[in-house]
C-alpha positions as CSV (number, residue, x, y, z in Angstrom):
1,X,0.0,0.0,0.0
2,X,1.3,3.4,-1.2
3,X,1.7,6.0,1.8
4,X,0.7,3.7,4.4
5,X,1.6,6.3,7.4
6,X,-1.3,8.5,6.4
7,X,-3.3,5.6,5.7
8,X,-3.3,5.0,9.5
9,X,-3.3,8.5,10.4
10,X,-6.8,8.7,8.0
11,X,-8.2,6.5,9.8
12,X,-7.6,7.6,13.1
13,X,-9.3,10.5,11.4
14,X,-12.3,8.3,10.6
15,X,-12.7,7.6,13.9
16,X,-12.3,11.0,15.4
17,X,-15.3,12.0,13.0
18,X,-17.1,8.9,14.5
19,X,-16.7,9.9,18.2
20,X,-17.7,13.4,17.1
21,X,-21.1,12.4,15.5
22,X,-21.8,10.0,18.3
23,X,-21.3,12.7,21.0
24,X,-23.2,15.5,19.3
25,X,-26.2,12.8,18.1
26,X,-25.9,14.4,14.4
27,X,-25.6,13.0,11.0
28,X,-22.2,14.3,10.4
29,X,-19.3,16.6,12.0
30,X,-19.5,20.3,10.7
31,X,-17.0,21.9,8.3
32,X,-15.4,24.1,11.0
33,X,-15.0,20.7,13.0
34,X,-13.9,18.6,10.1
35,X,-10.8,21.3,9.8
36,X,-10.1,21.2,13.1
37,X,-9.5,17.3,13.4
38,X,-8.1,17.3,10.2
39,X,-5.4,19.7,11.6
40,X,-4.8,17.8,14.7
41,X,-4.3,14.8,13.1
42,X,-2.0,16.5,10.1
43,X,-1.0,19.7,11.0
44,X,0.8,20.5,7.7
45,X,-3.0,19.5,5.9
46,X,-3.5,22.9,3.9
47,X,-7.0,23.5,3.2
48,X,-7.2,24.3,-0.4
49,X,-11.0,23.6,-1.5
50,X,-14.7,22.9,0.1
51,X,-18.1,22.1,-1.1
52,X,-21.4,20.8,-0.1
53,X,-19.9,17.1,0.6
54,X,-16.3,17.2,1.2
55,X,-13.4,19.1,2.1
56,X,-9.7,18.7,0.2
57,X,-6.1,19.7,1.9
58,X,-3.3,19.4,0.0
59,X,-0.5,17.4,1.3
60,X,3.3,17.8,0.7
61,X,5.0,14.3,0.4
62,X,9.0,14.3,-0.8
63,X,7.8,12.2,-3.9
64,X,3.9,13.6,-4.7
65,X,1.5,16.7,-4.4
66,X,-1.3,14.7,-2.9
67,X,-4.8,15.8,-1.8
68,X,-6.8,14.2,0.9
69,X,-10.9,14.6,0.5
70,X,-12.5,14.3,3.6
71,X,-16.1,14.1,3.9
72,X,-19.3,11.8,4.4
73,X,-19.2,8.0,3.4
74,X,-21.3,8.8,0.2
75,X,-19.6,11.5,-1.0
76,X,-16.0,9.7,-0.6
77,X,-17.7,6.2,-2.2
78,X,-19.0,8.6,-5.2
79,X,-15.9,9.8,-5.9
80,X,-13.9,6.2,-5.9
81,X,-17.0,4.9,-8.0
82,X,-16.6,7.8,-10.6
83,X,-12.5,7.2,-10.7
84,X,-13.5,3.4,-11.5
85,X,-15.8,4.3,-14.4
86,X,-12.8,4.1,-17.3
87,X,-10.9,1.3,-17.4
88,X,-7.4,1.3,-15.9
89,X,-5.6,1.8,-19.1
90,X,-7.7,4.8,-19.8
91,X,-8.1,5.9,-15.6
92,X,-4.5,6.4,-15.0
93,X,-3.8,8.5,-18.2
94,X,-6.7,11.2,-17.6
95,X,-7.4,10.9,-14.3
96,X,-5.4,11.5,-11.1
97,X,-4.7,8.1,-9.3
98,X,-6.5,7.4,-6.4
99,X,-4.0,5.4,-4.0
100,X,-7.1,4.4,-1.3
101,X,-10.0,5.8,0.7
102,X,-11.2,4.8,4.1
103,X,-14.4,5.5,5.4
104,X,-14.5,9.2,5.4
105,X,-10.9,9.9,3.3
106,X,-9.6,9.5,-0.2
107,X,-5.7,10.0,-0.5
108,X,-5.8,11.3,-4.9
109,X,-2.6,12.8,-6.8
110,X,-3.3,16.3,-6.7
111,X,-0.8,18.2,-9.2
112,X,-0.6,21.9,-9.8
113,X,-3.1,24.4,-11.0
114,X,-2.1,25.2,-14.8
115,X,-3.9,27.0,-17.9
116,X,-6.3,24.6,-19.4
117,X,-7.2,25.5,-23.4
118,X,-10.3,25.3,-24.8
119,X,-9.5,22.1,-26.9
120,X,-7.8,20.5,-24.2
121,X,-11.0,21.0,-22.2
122,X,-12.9,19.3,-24.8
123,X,-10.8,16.6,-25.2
124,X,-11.0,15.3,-21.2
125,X,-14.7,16.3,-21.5
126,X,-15.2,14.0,-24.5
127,X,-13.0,11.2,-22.8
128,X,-15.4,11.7,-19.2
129,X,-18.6,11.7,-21.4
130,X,-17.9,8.2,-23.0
131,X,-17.5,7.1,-19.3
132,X,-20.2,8.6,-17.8
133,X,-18.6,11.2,-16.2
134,X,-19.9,15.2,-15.8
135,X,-19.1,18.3,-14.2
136,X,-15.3,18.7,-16.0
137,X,-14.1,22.2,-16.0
138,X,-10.6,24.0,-15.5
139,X,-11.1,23.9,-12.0
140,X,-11.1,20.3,-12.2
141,X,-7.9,19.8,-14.0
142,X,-4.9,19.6,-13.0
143,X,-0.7,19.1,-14.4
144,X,0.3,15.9,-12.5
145,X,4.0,15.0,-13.6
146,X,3.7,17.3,-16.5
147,X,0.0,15.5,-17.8
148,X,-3.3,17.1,-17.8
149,X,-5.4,15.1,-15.4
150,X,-9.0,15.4,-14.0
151,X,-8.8,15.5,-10.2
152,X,-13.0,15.9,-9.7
153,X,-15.9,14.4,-11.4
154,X,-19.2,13.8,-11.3
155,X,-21.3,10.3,-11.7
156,X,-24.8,11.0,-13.5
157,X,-27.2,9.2,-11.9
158,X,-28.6,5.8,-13.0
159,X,-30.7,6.2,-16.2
160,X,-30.5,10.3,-16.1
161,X,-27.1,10.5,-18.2
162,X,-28.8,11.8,-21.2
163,X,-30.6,15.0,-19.3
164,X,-27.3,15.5,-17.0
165,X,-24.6,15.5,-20.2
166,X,-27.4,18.4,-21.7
167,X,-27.8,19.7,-18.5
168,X,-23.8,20.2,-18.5
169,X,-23.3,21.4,-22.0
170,X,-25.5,24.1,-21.7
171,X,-24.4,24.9,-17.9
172,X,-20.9,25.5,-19.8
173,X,-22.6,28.0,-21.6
174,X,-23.5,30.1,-18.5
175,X,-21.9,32.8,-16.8
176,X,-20.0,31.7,-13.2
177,X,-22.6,32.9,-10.4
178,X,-25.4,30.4,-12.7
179,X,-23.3,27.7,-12.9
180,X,-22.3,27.7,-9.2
181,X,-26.1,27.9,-8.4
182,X,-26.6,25.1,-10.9
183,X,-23.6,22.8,-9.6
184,X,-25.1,23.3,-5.8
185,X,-28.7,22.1,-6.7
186,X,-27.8,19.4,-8.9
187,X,-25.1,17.8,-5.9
188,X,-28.1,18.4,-3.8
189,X,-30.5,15.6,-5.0
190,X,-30.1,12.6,-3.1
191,X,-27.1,14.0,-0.5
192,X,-27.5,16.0,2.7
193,X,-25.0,19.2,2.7
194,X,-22.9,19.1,5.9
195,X,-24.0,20.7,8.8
196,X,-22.9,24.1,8.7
């Protein structure tokens, strides 16, 4: 196993979060105390990124960038579902590799932020569309030993693909603000958002 140290430190973290929902009776830790066993557990965890269902930190290793997504069971399982959509020859080439998850962690490549052209765009869009795969943007790409990669995508739901890849088309179309509002409501269906 790949990074086996924070493997066990990741699951101390899944239990912390366990404690935590068992002492406060609720369905889920909130953000502010997610970050704040996160850091106790990994102090050099950087928070880069947070939505409805999970937070990421960025991780410094002496051989990879890595990110760490913490969040609930179902957001974390959605995530390792949508990485095992292409088939490995395919996964590893446009998608960041996924070393593990636990129950409440994923430990994913993470690269560095870098300009992402319109036809490069296209072309990981077209490659997550023959998969199943939605919600591919710059923000969701990243250089990973010199190779555009998608860090972050989205798994249509069962027997909606059609409406979703329209859905996302046209979303692309949109200014930011809409697309934001768009993004929230659609991660909405089916998921609780985390306490706040």
């Amino acid at each position: 196993m790949k990074f086996k140290g924070l493997h066990e430190k990741a699951r101390l973290i899944d239990d912390l979060i366990d404690e935590n929902r068992k002492a406060s009776q609720a369905s889920f830790v909130s953000k502010k105390r997610l970050v704040e066993i996160v850091s106790i557990v990994l102090p050099d965890a950087v928070l880069v990124s947070f939505g409805l269902h999970k937070l990421v930190f960025r991780l410094a290793h002496k051989t990879h960038l890595l990110a760490l997504k913490v969040g609930k069971q179902l957001a974390i399982e959605r995530d390792h579902r949508a990485y095992k959509m292409p088939p490995p020859n395919i996964r590893h080439v446009y998608f960041a590799r996924i070393f593990w998850h636990t129950k409440y962690c994923l430990l994913q490549e993470y690269g560095v932020e870098t300009k992402v052209s319109p036809g490069q765009l296209m072309q990981l869009r077209q490659v997550a569309y023959k998969y199943g795969l939605l919600d591919i943007s710059c923000e969701n790409i990243r250089s990973v030993a010199g190779n555009l990669k998608i860090i972050d995508a989205n798994v249509s739901p069962h027997g909606l693909y059609r409406i979703w890849k329209t859905a996302d088309v046209i979303m692309r179309r949109m200014p930011n603000p809409v697309r934001r509002l768009i993004r929230k409501s659609r991660s909405l269906i089916g998921v609780y958002e985390f306490k706040s």
